[in-house]
N, C-alpha and C positions, 0 to 999 in steps of 0.2 A: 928777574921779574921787574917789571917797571910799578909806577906810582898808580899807575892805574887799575892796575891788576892787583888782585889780591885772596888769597883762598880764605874760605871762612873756618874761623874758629868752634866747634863745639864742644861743652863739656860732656865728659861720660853718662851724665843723669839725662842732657837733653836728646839721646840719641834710642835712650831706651823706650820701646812701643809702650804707648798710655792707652788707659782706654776712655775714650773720650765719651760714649754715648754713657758708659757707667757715669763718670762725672755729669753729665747733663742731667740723668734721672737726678741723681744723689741731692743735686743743687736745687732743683725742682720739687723736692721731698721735702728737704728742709726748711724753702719758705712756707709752704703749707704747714708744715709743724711748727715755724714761728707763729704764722699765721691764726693757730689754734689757740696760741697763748694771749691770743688778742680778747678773749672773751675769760678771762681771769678774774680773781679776787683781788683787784686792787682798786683804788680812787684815783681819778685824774686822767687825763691822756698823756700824758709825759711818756706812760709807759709803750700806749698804745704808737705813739708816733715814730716811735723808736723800733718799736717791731715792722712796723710798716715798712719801713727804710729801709731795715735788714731787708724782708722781702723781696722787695723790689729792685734793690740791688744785685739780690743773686739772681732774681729773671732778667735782669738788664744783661747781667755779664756773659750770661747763658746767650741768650739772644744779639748779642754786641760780637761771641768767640763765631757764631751761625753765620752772621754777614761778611765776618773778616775772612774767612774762610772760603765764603762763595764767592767771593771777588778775589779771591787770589792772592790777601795777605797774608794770610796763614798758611802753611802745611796742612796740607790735610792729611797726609799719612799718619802725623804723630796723635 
């Protein structure tokens, strides 16, 4: 094999089929149910800001795996 050439490495967990649309709902669910804890018993938005974050990071990540995907960074089988 020359320097150019080179087979890819994967480990035995990355080859096993996920399911991907379950993680999409599951992460989807769970900012909503952060999202609930936005209307709580407590004073201040410190808290609330912080939920928010959460939120919005799992619909980012969710929405961020959708694009990489469509444009052909990702696998899309796994």
């Amino acid at each position: 094999m020359s320097a150019e050439e080179h087979e890819e490495v994967y480990a035995p967990d990355q080859l096993k089929p996920g399911n991907r649309r379950r993680g999409q709902k599951g992460a989807i669910i769970s900012a909503i149910v952060i999202l609930m804890f936005f209307w709580g018993n407590h004073e201040g938005n410190t808290e609330n800001i912080w939920l928010v974050v959460f939120a919005v990071g799992l619909v980012v990540a969710v929405i961020a795996d959708a694009v990489l995907r469509r444009r052909g960074l990702r696998p899309s089988e796994q």
